[in-house]
N, CA and C atoms as a LAMMPS dump frame, in Angstrom:
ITEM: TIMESTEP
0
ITEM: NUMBER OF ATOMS
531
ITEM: BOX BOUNDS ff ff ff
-5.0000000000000000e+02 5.0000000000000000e+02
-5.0000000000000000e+02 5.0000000000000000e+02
-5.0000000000000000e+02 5.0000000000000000e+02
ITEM: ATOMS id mol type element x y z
1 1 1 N 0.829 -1.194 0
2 1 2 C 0 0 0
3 1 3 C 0.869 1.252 0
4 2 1 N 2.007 1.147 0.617
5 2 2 C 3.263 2.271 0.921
6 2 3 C 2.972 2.687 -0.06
7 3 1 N 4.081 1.577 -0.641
8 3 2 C 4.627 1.709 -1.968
9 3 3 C 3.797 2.424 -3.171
10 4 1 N 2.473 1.859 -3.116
11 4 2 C 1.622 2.465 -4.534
12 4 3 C 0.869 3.755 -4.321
13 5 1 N 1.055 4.292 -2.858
14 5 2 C 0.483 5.426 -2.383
15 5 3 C 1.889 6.187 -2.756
16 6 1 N 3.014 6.178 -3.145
17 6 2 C 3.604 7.035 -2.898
18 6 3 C 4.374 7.738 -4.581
19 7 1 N 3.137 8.044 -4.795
20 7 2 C 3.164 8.731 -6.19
21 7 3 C 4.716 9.981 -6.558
22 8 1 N 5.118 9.619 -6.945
23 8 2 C 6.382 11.057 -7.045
24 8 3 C 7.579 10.675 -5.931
25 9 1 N 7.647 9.51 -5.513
26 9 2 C 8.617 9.019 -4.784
27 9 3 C 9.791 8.175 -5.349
28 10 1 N 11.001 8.053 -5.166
29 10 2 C 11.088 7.06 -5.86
30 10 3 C 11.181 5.83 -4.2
31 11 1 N 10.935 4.374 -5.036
32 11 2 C 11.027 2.857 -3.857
33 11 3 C 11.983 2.186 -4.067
34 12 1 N 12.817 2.286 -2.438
35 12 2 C 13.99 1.587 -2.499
36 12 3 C 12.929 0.404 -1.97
37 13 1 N 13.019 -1.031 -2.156
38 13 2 C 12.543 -2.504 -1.271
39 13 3 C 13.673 -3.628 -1.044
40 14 1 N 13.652 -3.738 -0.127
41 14 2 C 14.519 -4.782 0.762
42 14 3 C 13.055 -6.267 1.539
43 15 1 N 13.545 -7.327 1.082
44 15 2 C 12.431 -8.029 1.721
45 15 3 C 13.72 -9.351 2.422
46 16 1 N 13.224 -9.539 3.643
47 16 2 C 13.833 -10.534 4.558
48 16 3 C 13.637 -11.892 3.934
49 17 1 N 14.708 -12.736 4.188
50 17 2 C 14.592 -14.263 3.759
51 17 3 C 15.263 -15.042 4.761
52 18 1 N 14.121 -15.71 5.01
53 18 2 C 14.415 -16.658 6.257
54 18 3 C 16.329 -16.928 6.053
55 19 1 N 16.694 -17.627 5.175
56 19 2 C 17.269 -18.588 4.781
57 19 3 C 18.651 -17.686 4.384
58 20 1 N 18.827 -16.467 4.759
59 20 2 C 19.794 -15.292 4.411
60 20 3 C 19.851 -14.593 5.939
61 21 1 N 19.131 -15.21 7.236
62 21 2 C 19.23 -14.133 8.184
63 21 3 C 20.899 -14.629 9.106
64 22 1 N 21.667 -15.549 8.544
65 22 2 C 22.569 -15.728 8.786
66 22 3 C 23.957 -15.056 7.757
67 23 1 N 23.154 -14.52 6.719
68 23 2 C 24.648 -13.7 6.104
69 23 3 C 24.66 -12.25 6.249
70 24 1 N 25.109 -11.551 6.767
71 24 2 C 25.572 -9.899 7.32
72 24 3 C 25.628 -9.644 6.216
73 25 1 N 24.508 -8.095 6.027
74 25 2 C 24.445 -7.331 5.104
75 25 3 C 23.695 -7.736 4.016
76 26 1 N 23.12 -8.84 3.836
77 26 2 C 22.375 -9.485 2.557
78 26 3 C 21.177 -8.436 2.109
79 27 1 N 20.023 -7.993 3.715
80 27 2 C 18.881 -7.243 3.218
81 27 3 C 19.399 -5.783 2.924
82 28 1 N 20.363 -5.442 3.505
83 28 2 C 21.123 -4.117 3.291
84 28 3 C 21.175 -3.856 1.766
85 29 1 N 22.157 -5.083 1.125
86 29 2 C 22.508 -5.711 0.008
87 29 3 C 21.547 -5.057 -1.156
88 30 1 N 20.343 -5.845 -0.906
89 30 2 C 19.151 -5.714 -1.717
90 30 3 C 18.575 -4.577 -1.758
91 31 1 N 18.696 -4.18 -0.731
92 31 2 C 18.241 -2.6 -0.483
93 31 3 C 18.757 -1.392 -1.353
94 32 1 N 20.238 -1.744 -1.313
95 32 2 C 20.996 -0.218 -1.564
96 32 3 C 21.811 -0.927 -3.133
97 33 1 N 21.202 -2.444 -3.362
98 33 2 C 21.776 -2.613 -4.879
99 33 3 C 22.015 -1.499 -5.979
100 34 1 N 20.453 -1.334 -6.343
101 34 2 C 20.57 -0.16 -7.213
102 34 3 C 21.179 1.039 -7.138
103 35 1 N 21.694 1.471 -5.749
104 35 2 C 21.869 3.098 -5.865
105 35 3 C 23.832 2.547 -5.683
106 36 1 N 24.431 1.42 -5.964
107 36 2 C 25.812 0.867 -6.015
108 36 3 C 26.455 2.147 -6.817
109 37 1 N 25.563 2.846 -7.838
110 37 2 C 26.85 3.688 -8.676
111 37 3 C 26.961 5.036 -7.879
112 38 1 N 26.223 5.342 -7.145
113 38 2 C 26.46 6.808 -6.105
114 38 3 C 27.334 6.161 -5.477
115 39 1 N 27.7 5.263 -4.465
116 39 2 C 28.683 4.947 -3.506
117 39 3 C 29.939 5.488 -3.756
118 40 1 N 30.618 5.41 -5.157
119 40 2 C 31.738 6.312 -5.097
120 40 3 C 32.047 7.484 -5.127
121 41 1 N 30.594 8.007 -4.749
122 41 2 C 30.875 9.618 -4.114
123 41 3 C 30.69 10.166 -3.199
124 42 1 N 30.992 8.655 -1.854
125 42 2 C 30.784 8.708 -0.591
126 42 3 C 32.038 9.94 -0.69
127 43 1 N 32.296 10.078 0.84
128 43 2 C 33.529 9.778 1.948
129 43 3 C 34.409 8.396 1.889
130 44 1 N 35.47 8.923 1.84
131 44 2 C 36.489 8.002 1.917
132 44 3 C 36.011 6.494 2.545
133 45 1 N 36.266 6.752 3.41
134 45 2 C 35.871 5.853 5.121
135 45 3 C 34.601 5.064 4.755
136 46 1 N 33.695 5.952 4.346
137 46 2 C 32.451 5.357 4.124
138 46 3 C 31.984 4.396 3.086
139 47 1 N 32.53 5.049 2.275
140 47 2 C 32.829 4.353 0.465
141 47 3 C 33.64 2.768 0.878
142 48 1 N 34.843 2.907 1.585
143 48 2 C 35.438 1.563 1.832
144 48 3 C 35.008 0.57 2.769
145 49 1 N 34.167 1.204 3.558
146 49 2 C 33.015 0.249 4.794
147 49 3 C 31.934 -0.62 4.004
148 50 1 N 31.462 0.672 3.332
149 50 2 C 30.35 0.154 2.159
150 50 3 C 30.833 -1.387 1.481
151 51 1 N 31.938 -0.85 0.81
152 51 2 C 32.601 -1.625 -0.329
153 51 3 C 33.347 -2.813 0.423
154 52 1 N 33.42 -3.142 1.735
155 52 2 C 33.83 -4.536 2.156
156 52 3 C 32.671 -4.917 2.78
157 53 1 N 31.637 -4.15 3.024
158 53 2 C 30.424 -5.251 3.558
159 53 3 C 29.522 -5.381 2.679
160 54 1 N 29.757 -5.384 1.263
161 54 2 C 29.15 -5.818 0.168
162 54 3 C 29.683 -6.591 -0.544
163 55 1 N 31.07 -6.84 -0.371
164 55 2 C 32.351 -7.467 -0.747
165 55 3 C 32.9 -6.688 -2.324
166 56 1 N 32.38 -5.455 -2.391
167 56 2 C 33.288 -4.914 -3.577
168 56 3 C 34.545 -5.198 -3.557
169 57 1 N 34.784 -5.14 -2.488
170 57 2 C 36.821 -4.663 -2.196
171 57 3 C 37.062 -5.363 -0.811
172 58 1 N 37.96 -5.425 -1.18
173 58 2 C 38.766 -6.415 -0.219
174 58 3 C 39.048 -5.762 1.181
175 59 1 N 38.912 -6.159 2.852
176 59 2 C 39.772 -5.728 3.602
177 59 3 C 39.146 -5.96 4.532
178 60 1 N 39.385 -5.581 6.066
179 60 2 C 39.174 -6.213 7.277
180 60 3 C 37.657 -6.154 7.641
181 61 1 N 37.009 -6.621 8.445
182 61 2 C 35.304 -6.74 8.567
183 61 3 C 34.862 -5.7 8.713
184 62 1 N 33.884 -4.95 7.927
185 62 2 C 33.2 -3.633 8.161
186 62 3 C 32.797 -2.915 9.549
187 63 1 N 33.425 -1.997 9.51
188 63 2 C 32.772 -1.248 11.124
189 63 3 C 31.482 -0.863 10.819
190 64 1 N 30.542 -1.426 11.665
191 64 2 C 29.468 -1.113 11.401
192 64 3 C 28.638 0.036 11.501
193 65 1 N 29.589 1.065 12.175
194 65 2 C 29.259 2.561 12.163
195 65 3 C 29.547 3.434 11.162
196 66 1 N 30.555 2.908 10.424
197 66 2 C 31.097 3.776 9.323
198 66 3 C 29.829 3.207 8.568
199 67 1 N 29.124 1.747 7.928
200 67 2 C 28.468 1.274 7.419
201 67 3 C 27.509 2.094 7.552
202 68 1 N 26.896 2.23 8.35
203 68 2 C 25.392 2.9 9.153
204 68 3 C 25.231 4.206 8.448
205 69 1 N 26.654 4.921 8.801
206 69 2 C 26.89 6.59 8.375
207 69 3 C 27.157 6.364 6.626
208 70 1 N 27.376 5.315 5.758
209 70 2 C 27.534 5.094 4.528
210 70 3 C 26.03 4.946 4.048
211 71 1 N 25.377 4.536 4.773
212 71 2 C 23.999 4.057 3.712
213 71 3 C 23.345 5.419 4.367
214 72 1 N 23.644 6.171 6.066
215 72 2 C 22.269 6.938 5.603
216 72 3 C 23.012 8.379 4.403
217 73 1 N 23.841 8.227 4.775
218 73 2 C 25.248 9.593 3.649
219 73 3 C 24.172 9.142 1.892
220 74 1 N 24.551 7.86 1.332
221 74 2 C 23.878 7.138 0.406
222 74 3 C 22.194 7.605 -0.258
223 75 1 N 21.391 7.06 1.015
224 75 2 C 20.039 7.52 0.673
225 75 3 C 19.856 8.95 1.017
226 76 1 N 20.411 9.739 1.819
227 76 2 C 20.187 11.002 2.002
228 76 3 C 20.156 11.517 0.54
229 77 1 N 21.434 11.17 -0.128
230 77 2 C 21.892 11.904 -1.363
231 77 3 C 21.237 11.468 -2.101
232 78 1 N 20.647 10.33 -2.282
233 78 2 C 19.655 9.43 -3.389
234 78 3 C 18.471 10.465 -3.386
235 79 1 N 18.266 10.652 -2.209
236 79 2 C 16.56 11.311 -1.455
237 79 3 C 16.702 12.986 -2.108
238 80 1 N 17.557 13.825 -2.318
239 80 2 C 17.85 14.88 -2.596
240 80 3 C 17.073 15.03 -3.942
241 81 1 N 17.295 14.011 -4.976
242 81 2 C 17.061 13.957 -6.261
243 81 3 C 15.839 13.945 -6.724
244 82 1 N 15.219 13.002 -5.522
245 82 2 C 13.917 12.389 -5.612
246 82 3 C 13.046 11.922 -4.448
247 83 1 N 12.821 11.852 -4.014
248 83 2 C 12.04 12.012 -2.395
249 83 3 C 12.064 10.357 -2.026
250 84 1 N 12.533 10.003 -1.117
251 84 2 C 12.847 8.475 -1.076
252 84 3 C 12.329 7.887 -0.455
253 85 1 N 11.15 6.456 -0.406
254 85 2 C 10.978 5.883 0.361
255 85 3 C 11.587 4.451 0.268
256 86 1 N 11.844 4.198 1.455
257 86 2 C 12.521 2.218 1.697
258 86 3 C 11.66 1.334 2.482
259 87 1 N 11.089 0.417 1.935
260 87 2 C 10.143 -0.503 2.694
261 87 3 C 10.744 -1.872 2.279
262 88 1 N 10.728 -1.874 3.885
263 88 2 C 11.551 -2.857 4.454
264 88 3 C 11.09 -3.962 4.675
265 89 1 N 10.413 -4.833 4.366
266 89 2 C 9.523 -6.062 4.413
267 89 3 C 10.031 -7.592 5.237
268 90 1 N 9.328 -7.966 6.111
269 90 2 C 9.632 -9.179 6.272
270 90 3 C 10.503 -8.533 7.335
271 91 1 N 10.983 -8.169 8.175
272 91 2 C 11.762 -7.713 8.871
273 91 3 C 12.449 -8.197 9.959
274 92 1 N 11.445 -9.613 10.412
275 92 2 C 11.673 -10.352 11.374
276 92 3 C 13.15 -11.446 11.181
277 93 1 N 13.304 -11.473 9.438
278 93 2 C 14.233 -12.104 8.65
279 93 3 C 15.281 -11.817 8.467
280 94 1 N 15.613 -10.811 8.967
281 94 2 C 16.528 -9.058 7.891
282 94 3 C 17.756 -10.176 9.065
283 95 1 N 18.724 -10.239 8.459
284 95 2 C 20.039 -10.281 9.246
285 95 3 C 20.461 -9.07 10.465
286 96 1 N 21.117 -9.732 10.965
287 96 2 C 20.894 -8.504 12.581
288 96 3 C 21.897 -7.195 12.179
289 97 1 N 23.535 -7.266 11.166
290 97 2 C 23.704 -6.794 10.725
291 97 3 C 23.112 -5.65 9.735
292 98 1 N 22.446 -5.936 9.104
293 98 2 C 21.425 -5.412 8.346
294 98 3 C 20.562 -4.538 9.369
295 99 1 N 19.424 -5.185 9.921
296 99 2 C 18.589 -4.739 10.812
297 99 3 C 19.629 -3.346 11.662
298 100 1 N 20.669 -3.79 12.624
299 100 2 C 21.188 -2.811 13.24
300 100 3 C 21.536 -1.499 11.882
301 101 1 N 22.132 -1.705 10.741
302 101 2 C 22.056 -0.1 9.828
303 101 3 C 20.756 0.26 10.036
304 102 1 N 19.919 -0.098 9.392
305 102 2 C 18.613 0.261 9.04
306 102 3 C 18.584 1.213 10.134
307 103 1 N 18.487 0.326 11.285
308 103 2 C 17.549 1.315 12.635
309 103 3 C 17.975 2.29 12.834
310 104 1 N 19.553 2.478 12.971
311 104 2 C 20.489 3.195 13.205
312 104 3 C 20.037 4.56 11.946
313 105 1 N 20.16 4.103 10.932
314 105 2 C 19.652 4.883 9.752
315 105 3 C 18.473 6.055 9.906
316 106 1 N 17.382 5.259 9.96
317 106 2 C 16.002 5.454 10.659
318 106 3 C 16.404 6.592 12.072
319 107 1 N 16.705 5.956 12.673
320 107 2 C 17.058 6.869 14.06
321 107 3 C 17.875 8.284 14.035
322 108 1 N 18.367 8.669 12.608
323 108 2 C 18.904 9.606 12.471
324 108 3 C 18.314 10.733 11.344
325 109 1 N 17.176 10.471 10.837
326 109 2 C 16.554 11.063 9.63
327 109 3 C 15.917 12.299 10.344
328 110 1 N 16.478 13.607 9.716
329 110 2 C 15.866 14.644 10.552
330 110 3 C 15.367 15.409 9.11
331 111 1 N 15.735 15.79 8.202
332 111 2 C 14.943 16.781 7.435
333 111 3 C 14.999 16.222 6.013
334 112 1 N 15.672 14.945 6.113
335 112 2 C 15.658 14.257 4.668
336 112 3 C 14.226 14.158 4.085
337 113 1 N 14.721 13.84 2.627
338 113 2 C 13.198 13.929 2.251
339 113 3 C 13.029 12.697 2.043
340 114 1 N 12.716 11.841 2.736
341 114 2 C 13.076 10.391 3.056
342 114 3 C 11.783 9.699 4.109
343 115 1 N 11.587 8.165 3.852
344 115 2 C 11.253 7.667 5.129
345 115 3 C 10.908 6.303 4.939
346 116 1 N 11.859 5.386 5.93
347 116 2 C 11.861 4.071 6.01
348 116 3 C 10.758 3.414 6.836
349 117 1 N 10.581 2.545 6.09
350 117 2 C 9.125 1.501 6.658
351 117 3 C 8.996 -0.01 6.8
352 118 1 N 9.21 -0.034 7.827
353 118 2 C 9.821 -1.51 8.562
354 118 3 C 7.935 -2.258 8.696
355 119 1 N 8.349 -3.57 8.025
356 119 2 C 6.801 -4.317 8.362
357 119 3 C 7.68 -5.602 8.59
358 120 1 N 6.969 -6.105 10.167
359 120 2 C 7.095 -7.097 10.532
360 120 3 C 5.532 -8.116 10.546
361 121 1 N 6.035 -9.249 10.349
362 121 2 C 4.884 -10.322 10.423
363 121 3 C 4.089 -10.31 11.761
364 122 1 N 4.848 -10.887 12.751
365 122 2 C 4.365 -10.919 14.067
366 122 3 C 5.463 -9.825 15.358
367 123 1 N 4.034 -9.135 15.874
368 123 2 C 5.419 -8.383 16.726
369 123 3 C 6.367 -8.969 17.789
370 124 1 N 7.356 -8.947 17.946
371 124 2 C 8.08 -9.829 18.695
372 124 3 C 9.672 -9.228 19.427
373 125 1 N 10.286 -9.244 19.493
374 125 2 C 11.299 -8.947 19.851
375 125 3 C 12.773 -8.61 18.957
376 126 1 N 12.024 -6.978 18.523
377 126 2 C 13.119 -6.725 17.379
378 126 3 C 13.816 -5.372 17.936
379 127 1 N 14.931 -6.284 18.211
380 127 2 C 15.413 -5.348 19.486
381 127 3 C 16.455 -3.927 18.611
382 128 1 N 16.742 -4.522 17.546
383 128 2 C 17.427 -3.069 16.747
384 128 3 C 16.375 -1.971 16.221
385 129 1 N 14.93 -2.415 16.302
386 129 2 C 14.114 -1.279 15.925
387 129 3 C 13.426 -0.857 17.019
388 130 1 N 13.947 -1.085 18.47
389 130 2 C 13.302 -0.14 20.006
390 130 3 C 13.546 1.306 19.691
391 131 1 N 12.537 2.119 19.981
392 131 2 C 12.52 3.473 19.85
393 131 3 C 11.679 3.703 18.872
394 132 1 N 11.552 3.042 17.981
395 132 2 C 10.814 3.663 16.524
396 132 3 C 9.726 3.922 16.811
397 133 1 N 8.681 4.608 16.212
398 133 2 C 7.698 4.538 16.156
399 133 3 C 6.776 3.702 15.188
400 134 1 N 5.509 3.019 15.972
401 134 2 C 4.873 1.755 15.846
402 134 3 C 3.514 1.712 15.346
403 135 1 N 3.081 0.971 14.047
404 135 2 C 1.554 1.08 14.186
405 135 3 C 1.512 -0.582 14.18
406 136 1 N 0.406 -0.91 14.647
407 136 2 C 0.456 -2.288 14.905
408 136 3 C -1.203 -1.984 13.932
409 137 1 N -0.929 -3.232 12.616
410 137 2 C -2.151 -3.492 11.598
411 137 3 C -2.641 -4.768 11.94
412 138 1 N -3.764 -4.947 12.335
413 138 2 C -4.935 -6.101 12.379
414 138 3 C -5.257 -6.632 11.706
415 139 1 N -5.66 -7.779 11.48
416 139 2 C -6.28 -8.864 10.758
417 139 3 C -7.51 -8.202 9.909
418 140 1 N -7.722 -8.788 8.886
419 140 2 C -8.804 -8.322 8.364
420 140 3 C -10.53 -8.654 8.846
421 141 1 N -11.275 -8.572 9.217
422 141 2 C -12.529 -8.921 8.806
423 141 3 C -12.773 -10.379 7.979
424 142 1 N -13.904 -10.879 8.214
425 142 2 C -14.062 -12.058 7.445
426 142 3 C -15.096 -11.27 6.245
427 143 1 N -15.368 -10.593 6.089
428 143 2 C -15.806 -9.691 4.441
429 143 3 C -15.215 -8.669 3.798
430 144 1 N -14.091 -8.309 4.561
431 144 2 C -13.51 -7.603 3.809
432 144 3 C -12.36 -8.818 3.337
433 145 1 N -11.846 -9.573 4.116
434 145 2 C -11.092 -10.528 3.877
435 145 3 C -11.483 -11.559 2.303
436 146 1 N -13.007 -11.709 2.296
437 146 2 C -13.506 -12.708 1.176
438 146 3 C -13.329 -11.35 -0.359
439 147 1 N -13.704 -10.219 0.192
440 147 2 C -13.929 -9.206 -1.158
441 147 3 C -12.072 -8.821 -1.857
442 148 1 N -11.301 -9.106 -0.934
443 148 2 C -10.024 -8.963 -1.514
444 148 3 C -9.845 -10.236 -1.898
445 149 1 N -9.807 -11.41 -1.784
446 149 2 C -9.744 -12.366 -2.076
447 149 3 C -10.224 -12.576 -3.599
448 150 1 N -11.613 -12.285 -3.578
449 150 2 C -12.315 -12.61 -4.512
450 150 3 C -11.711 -11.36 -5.736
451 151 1 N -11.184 -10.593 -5.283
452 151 2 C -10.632 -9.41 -6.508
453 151 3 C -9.084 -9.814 -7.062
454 152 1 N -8.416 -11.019 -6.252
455 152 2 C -7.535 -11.093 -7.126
456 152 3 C -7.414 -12.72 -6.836
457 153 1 N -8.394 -13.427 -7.092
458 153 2 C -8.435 -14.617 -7.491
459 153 3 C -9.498 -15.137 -8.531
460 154 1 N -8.661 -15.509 -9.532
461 154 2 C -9.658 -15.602 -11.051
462 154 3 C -10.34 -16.645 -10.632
463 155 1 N -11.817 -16.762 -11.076
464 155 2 C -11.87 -18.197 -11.057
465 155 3 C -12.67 -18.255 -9.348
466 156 1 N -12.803 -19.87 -9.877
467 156 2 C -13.879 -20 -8.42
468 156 3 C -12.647 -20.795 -7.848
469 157 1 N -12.965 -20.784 -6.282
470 157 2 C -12.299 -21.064 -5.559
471 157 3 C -13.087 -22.251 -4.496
472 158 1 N -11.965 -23.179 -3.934
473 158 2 C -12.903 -24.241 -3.257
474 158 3 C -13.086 -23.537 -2.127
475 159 1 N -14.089 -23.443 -1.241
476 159 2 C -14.645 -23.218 -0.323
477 159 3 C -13.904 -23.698 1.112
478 160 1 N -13.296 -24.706 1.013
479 160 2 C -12.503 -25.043 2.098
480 160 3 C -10.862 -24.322 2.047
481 161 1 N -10.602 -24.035 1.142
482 161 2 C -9.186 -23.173 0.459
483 161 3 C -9.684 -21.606 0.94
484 162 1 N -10.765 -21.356 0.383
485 162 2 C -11.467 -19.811 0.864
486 162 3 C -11.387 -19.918 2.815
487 163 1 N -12.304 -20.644 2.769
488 163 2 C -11.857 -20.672 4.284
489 163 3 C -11.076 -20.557 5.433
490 164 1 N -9.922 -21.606 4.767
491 164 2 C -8.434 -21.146 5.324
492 164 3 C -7.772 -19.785 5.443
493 165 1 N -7.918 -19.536 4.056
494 165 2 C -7.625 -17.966 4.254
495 165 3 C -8.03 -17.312 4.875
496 166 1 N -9.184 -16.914 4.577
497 166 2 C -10.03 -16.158 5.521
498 166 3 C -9.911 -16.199 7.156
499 167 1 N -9.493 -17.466 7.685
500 167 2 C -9.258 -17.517 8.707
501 167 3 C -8.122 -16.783 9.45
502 168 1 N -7.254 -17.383 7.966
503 168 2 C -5.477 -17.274 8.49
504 168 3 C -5.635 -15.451 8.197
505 169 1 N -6.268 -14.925 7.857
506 169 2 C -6.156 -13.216 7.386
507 169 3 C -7.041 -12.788 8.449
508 170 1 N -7.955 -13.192 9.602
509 170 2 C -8.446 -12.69 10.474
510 170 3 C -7.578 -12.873 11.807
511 171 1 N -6.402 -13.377 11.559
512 171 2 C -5.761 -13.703 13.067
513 171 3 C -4.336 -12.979 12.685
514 172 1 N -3.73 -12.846 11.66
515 172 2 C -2.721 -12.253 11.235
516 172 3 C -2.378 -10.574 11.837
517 173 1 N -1.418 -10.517 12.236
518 173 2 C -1.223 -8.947 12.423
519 173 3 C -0.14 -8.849 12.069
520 174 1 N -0.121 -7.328 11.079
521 174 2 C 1.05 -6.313 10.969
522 174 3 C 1.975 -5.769 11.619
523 175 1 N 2.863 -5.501 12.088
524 175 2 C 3.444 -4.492 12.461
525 175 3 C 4.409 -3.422 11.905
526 176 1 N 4.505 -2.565 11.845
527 176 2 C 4.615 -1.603 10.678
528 176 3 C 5.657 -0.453 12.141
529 177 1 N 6.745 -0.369 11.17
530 177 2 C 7.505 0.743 11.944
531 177 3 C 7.872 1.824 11.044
């Protein structure tokens, strides 16, 4: 919904994968892929933090503060051009590496024309995004739940398949930072 509400923006998206929350920097990775050709007009320091925790370049394990100060330096300047939003999906997944820029990122946005949007599945204990501010999204309705359903599923559907859903979309909650 961010995303298609945000007419005249441009969308950075990063989405969590179970199966990646053990490699540092992966959702970062995905995140700041595209904007790879600005990086060499970081800061020194920053440009080479960047460039070993993405593995451009070779050299000792990224400080993760120079990292932090590289991506928000990065989207600040991205955001200048074009008004930036980053939705951050799946969040519960995001590698802790990852997760700690982001927040850190987030936690420092004062007049950028910018704004990151963290959605977690279930709320739980995401301890690099304490402080943020929180909307917690609810389950749907069992009719509003069948009328979205029915708008993007061609075709008839078995009734016990409808069901499930419907169920599993009335107990589900958002959390949205």
């Amino acid at each position: 919904y961010v995303g298609a509400s945000a007419s005249g923006y441009r969308i950075a998206r990063s989405a969590g994968v179970e199966s990646e929350r053990e490699l540092a920097f992966a959702c970062l990775h995905q995140l700041c892929a595209p904007m790879l050709p600005h990086v060499a007009h970081l800061p020194g320091p920053q440009r080479d933090a960047l460039g070993v925790a993405f593995g451009l370049t070779a050299g000792t394990a990224a400080d993760r503060f120079l990292v932090g100060l590289a991506v928000l330096t990065l989207l600040s300047r991205i955001a200048e051009e074009r008004p930036l939003v980053c939705l951050v999906d799946d969040a519960q997944w995001h590698d802790r590496a990852s997760a700690q820029v982001l927040a850190f990122v987030a936690r420092r946005l004062l007049a950028e024309p910018m704004a990151l949007v963290f959605a977690v599945r279930e709320p739980g204990e995401e301890l690099e995004l304490g402080n943020l501010p929180v909307m917690v999204v609810g389950g749907l309705n069992d009719s509003d739940a069948r009328a979205l359903l029915d708008s993007v599923v061609p075709g008839r559907l078995d009734e016990q398949v409808r069901d499930r859903i419907v169920a599993e979309s009335s107990t589900r909650t958002r959390r949205t930072t």
